[in-house]
C-alpha positions as CSV (number, residue, x, y, z in Angstrom):
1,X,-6.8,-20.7,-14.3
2,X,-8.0,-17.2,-15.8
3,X,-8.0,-14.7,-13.1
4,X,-9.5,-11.1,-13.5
5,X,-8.2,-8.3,-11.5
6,X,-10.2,-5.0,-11.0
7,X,-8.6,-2.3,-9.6
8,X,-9.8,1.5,-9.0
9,X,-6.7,3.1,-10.4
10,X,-3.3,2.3,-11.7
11,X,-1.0,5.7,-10.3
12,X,2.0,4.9,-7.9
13,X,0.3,3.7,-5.0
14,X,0.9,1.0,-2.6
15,X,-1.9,-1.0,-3.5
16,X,-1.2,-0.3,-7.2
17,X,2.1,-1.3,-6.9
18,X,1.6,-4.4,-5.0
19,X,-0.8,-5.8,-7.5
20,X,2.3,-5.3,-10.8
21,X,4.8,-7.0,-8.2
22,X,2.0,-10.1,-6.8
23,X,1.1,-10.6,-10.4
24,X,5.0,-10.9,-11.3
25,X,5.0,-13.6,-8.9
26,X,1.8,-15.7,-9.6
27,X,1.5,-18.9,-12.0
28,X,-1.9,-18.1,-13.4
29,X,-3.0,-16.0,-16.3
30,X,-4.0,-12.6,-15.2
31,X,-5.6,-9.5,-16.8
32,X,-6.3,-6.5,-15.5
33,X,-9.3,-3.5,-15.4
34,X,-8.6,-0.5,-14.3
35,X,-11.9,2.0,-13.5
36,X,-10.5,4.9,-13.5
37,X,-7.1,6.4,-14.6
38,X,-4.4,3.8,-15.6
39,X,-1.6,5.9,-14.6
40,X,2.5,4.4,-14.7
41,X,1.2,1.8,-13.0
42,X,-0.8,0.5,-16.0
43,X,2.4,1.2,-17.9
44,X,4.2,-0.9,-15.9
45,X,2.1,-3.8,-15.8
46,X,2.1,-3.8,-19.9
47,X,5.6,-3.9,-19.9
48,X,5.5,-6.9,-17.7
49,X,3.1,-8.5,-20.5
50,X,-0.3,-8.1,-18.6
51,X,-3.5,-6.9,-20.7
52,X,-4.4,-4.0,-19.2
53,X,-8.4,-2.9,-20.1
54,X,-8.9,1.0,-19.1
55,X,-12.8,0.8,-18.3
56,X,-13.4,5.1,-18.3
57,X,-15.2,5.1,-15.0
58,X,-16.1,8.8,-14.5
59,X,-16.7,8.6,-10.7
60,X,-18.5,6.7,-8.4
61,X,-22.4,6.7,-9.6
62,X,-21.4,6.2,-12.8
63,X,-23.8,3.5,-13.1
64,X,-23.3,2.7,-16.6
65,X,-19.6,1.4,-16.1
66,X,-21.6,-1.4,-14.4
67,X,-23.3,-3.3,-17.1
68,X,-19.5,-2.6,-19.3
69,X,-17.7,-4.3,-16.6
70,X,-20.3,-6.9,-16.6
71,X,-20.4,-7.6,-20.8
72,X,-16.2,-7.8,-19.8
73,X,-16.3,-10.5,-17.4
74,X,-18.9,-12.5,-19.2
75,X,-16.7,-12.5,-22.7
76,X,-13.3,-13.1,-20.4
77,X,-14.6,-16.5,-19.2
78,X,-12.4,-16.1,-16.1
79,X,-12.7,-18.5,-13.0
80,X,-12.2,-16.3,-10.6
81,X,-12.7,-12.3,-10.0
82,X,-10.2,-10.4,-7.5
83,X,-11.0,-7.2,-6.8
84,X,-8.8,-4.0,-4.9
85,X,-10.2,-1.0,-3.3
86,X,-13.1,0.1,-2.6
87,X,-14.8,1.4,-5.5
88,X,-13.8,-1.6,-7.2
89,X,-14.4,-4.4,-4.6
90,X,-17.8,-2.8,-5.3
91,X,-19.0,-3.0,-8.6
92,X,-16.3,-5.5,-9.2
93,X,-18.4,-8.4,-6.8
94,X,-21.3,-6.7,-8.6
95,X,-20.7,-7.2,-12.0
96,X,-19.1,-10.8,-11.1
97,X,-22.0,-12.1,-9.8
98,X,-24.0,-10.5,-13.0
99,X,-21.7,-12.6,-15.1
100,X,-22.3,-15.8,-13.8
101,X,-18.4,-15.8,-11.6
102,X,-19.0,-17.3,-8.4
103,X,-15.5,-17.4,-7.3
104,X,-14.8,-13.5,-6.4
105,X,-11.9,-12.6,-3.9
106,X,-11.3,-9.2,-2.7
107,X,-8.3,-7.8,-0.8
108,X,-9.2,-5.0,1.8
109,X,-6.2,-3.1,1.6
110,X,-6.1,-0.2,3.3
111,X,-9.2,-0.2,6.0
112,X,-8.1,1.7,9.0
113,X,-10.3,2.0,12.1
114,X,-12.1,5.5,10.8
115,X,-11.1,5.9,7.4
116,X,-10.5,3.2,4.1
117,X,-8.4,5.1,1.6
118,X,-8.7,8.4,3.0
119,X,-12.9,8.4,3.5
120,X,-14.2,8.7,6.5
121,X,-16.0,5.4,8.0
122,X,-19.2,6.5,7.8
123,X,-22.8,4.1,8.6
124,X,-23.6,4.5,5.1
125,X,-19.7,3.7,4.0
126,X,-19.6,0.8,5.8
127,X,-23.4,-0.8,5.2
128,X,-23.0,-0.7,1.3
129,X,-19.3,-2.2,1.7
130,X,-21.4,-5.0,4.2
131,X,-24.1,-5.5,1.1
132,X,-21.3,-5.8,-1.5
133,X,-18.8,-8.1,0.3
134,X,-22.0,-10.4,0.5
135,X,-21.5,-11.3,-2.7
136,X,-18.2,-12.2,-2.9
137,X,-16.4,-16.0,-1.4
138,X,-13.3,-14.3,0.4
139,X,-12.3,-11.5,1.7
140,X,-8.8,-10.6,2.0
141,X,-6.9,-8.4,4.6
142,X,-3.2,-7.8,4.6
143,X,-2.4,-8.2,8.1
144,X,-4.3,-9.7,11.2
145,X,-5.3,-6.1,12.4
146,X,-7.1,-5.4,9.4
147,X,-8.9,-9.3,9.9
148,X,-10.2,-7.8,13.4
149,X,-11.7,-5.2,12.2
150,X,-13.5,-6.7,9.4
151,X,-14.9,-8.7,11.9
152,X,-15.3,-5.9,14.0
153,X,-17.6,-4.4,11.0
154,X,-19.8,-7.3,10.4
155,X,-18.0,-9.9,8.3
156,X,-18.3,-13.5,9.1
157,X,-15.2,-14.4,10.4
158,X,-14.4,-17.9,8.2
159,X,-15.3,-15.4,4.9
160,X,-11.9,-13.2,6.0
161,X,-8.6,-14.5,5.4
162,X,-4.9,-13.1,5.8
163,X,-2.7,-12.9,3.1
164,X,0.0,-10.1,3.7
165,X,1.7,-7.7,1.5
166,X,4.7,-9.2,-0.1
167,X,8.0,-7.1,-0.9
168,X,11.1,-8.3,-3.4
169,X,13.8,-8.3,-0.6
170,X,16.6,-8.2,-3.0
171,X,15.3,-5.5,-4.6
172,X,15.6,-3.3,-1.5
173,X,19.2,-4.3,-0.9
174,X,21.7,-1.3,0.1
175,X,23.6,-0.5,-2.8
176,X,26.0,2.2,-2.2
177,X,26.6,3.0,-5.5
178,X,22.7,3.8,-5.7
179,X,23.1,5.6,-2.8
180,X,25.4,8.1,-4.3
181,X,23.9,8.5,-7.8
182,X,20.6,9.0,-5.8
183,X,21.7,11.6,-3.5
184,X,23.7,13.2,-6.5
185,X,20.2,13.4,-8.3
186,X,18.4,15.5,-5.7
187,X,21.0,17.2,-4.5
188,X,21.7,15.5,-1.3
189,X,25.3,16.0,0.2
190,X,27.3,12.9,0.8
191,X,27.3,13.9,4.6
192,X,24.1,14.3,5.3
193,X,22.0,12.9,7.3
194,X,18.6,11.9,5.2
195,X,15.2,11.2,7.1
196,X,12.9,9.6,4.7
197,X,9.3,9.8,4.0
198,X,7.5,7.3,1.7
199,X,3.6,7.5,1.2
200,X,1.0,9.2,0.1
201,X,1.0,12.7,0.8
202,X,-2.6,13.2,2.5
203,X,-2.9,14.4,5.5
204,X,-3.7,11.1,7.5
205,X,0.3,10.0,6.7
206,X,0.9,13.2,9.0
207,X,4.5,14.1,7.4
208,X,3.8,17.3,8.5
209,X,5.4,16.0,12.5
210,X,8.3,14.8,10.3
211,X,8.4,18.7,9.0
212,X,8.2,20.3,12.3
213,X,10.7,17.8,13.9
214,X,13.5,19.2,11.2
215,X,13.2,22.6,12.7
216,X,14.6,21.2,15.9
217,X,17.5,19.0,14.4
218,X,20.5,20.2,13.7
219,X,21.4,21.9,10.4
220,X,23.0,18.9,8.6
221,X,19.7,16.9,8.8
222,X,17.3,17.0,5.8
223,X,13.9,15.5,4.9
224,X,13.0,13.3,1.7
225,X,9.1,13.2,0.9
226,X,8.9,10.5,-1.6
227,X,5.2,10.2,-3.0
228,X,2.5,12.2,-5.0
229,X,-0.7,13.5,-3.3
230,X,-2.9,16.4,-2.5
231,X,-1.6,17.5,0.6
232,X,1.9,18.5,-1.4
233,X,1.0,22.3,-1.3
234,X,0.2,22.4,2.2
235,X,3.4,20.7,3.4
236,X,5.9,22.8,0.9
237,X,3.7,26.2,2.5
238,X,4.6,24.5,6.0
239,X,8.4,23.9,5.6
240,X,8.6,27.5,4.8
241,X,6.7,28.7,7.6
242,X,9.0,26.3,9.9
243,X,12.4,27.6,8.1
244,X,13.3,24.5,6.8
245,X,12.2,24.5,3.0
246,X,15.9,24.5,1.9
247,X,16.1,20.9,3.5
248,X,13.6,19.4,2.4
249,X,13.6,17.6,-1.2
250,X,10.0,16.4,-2.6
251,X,11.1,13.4,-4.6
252,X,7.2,12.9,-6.4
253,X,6.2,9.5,-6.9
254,X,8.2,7.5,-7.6
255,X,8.3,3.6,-8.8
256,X,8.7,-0.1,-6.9
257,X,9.7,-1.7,-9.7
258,X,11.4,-0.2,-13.3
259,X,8.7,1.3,-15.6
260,X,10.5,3.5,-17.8
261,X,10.2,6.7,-16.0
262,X,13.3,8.9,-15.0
263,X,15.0,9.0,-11.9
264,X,15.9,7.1,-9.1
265,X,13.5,4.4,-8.5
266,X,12.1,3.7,-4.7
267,X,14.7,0.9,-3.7
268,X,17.6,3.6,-4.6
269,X,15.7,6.4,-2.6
270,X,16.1,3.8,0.4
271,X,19.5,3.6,0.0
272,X,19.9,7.5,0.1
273,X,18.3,7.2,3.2
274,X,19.5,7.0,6.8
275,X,16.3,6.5,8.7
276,X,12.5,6.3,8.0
277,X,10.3,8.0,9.8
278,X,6.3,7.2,9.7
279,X,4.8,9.2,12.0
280,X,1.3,7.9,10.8
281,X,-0.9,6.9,13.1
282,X,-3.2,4.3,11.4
283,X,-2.1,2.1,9.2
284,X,-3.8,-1.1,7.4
285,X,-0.3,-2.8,7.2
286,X,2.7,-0.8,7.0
287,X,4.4,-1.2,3.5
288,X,6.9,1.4,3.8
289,X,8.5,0.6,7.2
290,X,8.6,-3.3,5.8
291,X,10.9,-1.7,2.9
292,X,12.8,0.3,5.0
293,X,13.9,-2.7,6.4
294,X,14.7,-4.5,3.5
295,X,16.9,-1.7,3.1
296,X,18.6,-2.1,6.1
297,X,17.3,1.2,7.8
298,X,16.4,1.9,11.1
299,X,12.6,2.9,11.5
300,X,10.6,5.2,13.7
301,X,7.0,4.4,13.4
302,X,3.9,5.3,14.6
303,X,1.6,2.6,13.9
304,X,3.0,-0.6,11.6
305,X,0.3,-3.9,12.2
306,X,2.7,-5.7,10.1
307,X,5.1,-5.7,13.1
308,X,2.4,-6.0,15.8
309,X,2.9,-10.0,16.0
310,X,6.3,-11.1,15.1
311,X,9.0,-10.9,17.8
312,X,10.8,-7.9,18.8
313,X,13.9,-9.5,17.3
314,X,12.7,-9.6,14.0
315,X,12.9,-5.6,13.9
316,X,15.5,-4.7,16.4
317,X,15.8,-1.1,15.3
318,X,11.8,-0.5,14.6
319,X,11.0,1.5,17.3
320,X,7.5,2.9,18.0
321,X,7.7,6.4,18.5
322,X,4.3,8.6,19.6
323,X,2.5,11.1,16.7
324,X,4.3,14.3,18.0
325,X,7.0,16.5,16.3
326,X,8.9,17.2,19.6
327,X,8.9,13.1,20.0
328,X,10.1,12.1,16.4
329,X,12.9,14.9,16.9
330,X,14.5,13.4,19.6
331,X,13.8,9.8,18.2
332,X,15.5,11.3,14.9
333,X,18.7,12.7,17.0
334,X,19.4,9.5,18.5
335,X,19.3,8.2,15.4
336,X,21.6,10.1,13.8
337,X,23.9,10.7,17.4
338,X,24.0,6.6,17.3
339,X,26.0,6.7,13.6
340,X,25.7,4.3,10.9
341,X,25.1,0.8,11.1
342,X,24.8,-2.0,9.2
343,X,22.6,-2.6,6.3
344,X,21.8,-5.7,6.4
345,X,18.0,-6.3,5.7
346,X,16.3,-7.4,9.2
347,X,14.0,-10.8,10.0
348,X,10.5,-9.1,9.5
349,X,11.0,-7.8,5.7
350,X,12.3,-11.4,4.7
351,X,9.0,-13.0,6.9
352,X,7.4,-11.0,4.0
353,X,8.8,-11.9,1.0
354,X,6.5,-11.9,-1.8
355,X,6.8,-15.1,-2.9
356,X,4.9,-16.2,0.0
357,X,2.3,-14.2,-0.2
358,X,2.1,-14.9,-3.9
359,X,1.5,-18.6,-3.1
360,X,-0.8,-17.5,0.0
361,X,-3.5,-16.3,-2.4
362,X,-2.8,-19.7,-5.1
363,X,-4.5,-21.1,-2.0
364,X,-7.5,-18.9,-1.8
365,X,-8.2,-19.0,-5.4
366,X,-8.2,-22.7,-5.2
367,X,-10.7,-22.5,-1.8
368,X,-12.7,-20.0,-4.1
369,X,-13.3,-22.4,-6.9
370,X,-13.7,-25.4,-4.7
371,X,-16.2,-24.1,-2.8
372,X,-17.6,-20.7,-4.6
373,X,-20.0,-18.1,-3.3
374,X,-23.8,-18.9,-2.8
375,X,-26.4,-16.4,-3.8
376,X,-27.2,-14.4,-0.6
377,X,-29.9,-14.6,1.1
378,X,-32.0,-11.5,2.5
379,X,-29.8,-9.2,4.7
380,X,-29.2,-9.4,8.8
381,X,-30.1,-6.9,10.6
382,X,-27.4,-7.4,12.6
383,X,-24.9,-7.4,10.1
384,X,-26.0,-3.4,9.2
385,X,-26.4,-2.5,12.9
């Protein structure tokens, strides 16, 4: 089985990152487009042997990366087309379809109730995502929240299936000797107490609250942003307006897996930590907390659908805290009042190992080929309503 993966862009990203690690994982030959920038993602996946094509998308009418992608597909005789984000889920089931591919999966990744990847859900967002998903066989969403609101949209509910982010549990494995080289690296004291932040750093992730809430902890208590974005300016002007810039430590992005660049990669960062905090309010899945608790850490979340339907044993310190500095400060002090415990890595992140999910989506590409997309027919009113 050929499989073709189109992706919008290849930085650090949670999506970008979980496509290097599911294609680590699955026994099919893969290749991968890129639209736009390639990034140290599309290092990465090179260095795990994947072809990586760079397709120079300019932006999003640039209509003439359609008939490229299209020539692509055609010459790559692959059986099936999997496409991620947005952009790419669009002219990806486009050009698929032009190519004579049938079988065309896409995996909604990061679809929250009013925005998908930081645009808001708009009437014309949504009714050219409805025309586009039209054309593909399946459509994937990474937890059961993000299936409901698919459905919620418009999409038939047998074309939706859930197939969850995966993560490499032993990867995230305390290691105390990464935990001191890490710390060592930025600067961190031994004895302090290190809130994490890991995402994006827009302002829907809100780690502005975890800013604020430092100015009411006490003074060994310091914040570690790790992640790239363009809300960095605003939340290093904001740490100075709260007093606090000297403990906070802006780590950049930062890799899941080892791609060459400097530094400590995101597994050792969770070691340096002694909590995460998440204080954002929608989320399509959850990836970060899931880590932290491969790690061992105890969470404070605001929203995590990844949690939402396993037992409350399987995260026994993930504890749902509201959007509000003044709450995440005293969730924080307990936290750090409570002391140290154990770092063993707790029931949820190993219900989401990615092996599972890697043989989760063998099964849809099988479905896919077995019984591949028809041509549409003329559109439903109701599906645009």
């Amino acid at each position: 089985m050929r499989v073709l993966h189109i992706i919008t862009g290849l930085n650090v990203g949670g999506a970008e990152q979980q496509l290097r690690l599911l294609l680590r994982h699955l026994p099919v030959e893969c290749e991968v487009v890129t639209l736009t920038d390639p990034g140290p993602v599309a290092d990465g996946l090179r260095a795990d042997g994947v072809r990586v094509i760079h397709l120079g998308m300019t932006g999003n009418r640039d209509l003439g990366a359609l008939p490229r992608l299209t020539g692509l597909i055609r010459r790559g005789r692959y059986d099936v087309v999997h496409t991620h984000l947005y952009r790419a889920c669009l002219y990806g089931r486009i050009a698929a379809r032009l190519a004579g591919v049938r079988a065309v999966v896409a995996t909604e990744h990061s679809l929250g109730d009013t925005q998908t990847e930081g645009r808001p859900l708009t009437a014309g967002v949504r009714a050219l995502y409805l025309l586009g998903e039209r054309l593909g066989r399946t459509t994937v969403a990474v937890s059961p929240a993000v299936a409901a609101r698919l459905a919620r949209w418009g999409v038939p509910e047998p074309r939706i299936t859930v197939v969850p982010n995966g993560i490499d549990v032993a990867r995230f494995a305390y290691d105390p000797a990464a935990r001191r080289r890490a710390r060592s690296e930025l600067g961190l004291d031994e004895g302090a107490f290190v809130i994490g932040g890991i995402g994006r750093l827009v302002p829907g992730k809100r780690f502005d609250v975890l800013v604020h809430a430092l100015a009411g902890l006490p003074a060994d208590c310091r914040l570690l942003l790790v992640g790239g974005g363009p809300q960095e300016g605003a939340l290093r002007r904001a740490t100075h307006r709260a007093g606090v810039a000297d403990r906070v430590v802006f780590a950049g992005e930062r890799p899941y897996l080892p791609d060459g660049s400097p530094g400590p990669g995101l597994p050792a960062l969770a070691s340096a930590m002694d909590v995460l905090a998440a204080p954002s309010p929608e989320e399509a899945f959850g990836l970060a907390v899931v880590e932290a608790l491969a790690a061992g850490l105890p969470v404070r979340y605001t929203s995590c659908p990844a949690l939402e339907d396993l037992p409350p044993e399987a995260a026994p310190d993930a504890v749902r805290v509201p959007c509000d500095p003044g709450a995440y400060a005293r969730a924080l002090a307990g936290v750090r009042a409570a002391g140290p415990g154990p770092r063993a890595p707790a029931g949820a992140a190993r219900h989401y190992c990615v092996t599972r999910s890697a043989a989760r989506l063998l099964n849809v590409y099988a479905a896919a080929l077995a019984h591949p997309a028809r041509t549409p027919g003329p559109p439903q009113k109701a599906v645009l309503s």
